[in-house]
VEXDREN-2710 file (C-alpha; in Angstrom, 1 decimal):
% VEXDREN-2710
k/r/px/py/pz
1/UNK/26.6/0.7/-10.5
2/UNK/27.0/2.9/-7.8
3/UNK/26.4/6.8/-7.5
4/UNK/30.2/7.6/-8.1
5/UNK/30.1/5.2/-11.4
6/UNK/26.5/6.7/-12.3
7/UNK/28.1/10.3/-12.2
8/UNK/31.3/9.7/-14.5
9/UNK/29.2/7.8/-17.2
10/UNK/26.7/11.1/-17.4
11/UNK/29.6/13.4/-17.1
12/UNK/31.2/11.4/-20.3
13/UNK/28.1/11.2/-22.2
14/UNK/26.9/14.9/-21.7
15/UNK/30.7/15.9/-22.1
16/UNK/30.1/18.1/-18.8
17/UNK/32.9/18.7/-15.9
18/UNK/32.4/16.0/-13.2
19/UNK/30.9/18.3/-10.5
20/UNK/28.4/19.2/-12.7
21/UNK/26.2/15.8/-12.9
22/UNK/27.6/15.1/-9.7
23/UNK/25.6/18.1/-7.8
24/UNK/22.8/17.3/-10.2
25/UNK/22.7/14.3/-8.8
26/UNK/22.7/15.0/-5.4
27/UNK/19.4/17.5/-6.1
28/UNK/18.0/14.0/-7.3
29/UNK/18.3/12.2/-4.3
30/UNK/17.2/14.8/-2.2
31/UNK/14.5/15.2/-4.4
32/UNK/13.4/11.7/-4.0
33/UNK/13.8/11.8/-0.1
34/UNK/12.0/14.4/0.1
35/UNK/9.2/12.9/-1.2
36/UNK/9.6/9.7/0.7
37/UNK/9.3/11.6/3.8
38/UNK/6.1/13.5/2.2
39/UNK/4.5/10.1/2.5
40/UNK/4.3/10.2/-1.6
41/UNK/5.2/7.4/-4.3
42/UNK/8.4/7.8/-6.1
43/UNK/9.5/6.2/-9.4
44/UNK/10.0/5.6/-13.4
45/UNK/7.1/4.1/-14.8
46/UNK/7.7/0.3/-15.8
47/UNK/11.0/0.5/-14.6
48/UNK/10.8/0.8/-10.7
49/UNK/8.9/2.5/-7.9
50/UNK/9.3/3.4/-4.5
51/UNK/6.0/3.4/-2.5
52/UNK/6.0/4.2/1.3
53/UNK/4.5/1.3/3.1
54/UNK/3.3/1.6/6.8
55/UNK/5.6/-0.2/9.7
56/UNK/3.5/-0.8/12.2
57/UNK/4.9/-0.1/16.3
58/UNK/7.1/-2.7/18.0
59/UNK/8.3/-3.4/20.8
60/UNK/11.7/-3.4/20.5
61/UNK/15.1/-3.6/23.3
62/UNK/17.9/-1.5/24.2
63/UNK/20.7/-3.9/24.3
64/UNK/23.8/-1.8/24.2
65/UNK/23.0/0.7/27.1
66/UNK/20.4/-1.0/29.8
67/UNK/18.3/-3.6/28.4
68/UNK/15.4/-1.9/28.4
69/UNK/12.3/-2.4/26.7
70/UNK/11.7/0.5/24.4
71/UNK/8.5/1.4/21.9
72/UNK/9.6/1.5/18.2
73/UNK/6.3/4.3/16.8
74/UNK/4.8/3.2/13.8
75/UNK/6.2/4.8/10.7
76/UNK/5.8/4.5/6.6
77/UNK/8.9/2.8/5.1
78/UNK/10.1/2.9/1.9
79/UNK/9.6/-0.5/-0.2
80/UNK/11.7/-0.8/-3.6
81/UNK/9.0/-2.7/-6.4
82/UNK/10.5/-3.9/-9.6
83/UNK/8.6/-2.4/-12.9
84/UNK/7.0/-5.2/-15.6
85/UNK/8.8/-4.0/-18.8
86/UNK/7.4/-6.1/-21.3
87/UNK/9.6/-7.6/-24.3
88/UNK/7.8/-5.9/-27.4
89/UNK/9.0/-7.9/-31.0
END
């Protein structure tokens, strides 16, 4: 499911016009890249989390301009981890 699909099954089920889950939306990712880039953990407990894990430097090469070598800085990148629901009879 993608964010357009995601939008128009909210905007049925909440019987809402379509831009209004669709802005909410948008203040959800924000919300979550926003804290991404604040180096914290994001995510729905036993479902899925994002934690930022550090990327360490490289050495890395620009091949479409010159060829030269170029540093890559170290940086925290986000990581997507699958939550353990547990089947409950």
């Amino acid at each position: 499911m993608n964010k357009a699909e995601l939008v128009d099954r909210v905007a049925a089920t909440v019987q809402l016009p379509q831009y209004r889950p669709t802005r909410r939306s948008r203040y959800l990712l924000q919300g979550i890249m926003d804290a991404l880039q604040a180096g914290d953990k994001v995510g729905i407990a036993r479902l899925w989390e994002l934690p930022a894990a550090p990327s360490p430097s490289a050495r890395g090469t620009q091949i479409r301009k010159t060829g030269d070598p170029v540093q890559i800085p170290a940086r925290k990148v986000p990581w997507f981890k699958a939550g353990k629901i547990s089947a409950r009879g």
